[in-house]
ChimeraX commands (.cxc) that place a marker at each C-alpha (Angstrom):
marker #1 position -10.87,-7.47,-13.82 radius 0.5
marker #1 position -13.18,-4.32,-13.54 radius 0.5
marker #1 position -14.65,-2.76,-16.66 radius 0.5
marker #1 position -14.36,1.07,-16.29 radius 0.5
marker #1 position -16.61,1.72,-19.46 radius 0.5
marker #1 position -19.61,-0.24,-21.66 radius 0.5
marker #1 position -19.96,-2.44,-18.93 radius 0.5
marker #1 position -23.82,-3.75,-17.66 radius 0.5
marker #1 position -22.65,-4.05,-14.26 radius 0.5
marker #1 position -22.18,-0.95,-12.29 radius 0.5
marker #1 position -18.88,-0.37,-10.37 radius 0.5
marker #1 position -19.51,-0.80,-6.95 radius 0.5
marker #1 position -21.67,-4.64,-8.22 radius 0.5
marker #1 position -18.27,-5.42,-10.16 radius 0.5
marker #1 position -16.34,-4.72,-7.21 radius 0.5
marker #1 position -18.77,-6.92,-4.98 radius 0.5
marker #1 position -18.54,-9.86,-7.32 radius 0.5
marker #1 position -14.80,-9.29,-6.90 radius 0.5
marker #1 position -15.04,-9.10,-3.01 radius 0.5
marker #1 position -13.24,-5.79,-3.23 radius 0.5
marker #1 position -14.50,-2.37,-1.53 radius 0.5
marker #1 position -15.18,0.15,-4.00 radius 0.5
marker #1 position -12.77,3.12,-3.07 radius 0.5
marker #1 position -9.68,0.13,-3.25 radius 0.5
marker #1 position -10.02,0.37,-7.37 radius 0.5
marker #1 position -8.81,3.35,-6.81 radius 0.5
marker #1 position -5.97,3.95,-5.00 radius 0.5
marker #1 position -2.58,4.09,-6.61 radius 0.5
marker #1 position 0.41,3.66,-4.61 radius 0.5
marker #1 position 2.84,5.82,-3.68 radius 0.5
marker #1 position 6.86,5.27,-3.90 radius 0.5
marker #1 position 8.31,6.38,-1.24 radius 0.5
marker #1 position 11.15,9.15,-1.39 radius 0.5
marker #1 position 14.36,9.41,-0.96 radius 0.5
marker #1 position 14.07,10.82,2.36 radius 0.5
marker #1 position 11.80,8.44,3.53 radius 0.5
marker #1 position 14.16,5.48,2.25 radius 0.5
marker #1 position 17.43,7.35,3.87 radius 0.5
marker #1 position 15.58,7.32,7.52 radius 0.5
marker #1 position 14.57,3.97,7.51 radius 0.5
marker #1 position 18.17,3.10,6.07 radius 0.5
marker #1 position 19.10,4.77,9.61 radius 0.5
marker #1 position 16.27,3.06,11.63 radius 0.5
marker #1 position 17.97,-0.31,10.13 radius 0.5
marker #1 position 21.74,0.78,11.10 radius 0.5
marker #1 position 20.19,1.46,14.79 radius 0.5
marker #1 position 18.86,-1.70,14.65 radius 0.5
marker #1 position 21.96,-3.65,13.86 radius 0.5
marker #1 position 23.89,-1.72,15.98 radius 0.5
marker #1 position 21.85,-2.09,18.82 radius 0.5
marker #1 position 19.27,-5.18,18.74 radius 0.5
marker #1 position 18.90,-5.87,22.28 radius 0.5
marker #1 position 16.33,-2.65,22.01 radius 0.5
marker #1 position 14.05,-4.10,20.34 radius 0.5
marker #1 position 12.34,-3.26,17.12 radius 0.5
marker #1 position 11.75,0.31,16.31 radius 0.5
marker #1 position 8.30,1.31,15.85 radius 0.5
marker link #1:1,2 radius 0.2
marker link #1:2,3 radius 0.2
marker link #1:3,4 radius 0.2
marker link #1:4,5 radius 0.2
marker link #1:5,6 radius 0.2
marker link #1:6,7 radius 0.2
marker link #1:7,8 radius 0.2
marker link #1:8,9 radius 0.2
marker link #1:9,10 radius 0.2
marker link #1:10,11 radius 0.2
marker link #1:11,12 radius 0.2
marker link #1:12,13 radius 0.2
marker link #1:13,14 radius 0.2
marker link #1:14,15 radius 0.2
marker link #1:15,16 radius 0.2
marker link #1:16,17 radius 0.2
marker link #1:17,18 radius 0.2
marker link #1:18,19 radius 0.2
marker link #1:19,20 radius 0.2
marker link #1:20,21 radius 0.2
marker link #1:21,22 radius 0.2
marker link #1:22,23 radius 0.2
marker link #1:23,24 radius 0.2
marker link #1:24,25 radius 0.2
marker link #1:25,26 radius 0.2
marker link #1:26,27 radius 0.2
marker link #1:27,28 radius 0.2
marker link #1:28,29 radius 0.2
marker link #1:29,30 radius 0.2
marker link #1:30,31 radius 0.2
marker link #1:31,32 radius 0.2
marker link #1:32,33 radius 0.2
marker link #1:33,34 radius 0.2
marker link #1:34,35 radius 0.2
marker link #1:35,36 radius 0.2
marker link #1:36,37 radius 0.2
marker link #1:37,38 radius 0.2
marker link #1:38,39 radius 0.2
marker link #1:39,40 radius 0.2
marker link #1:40,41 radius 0.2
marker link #1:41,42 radius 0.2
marker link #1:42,43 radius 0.2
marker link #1:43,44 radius 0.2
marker link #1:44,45 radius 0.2
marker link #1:45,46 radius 0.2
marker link #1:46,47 radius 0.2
marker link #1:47,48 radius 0.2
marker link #1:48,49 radius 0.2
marker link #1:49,50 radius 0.2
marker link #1:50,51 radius 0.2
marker link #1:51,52 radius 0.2
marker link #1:52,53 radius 0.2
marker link #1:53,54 radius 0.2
marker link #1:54,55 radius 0.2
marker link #1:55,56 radius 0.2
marker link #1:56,57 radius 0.2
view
């Protein structure tokens, strides 16, 4: 993919050829927490319990 080091392109040429943007190589997701997972857990339940509302969010 990209070559971090000894490479003859530079990054942001590597990441063109790869039709990438530069700053994407970069990022490294995130899992999300526990809390995060427990309210969306509820959003679901509110869902299900009610679906004539409509989708949350």
């Amino acid at each position: 993919m990209v070559e971090w080091q000894d490479s003859g392109l530079p990054i942001t040429k590597q990441a063109e050829q790869l039709g990438f943007n530069r700053p994407s190589l970069y990022y490294k997701p995130v899992e999300p927490s526990a809390e995060e997972g427990a309210i969306k857990h509820q959003f679901d339940e509110v869902y299900k319990k009610y679906p004539f509302l409509g989708p949350v969010g």
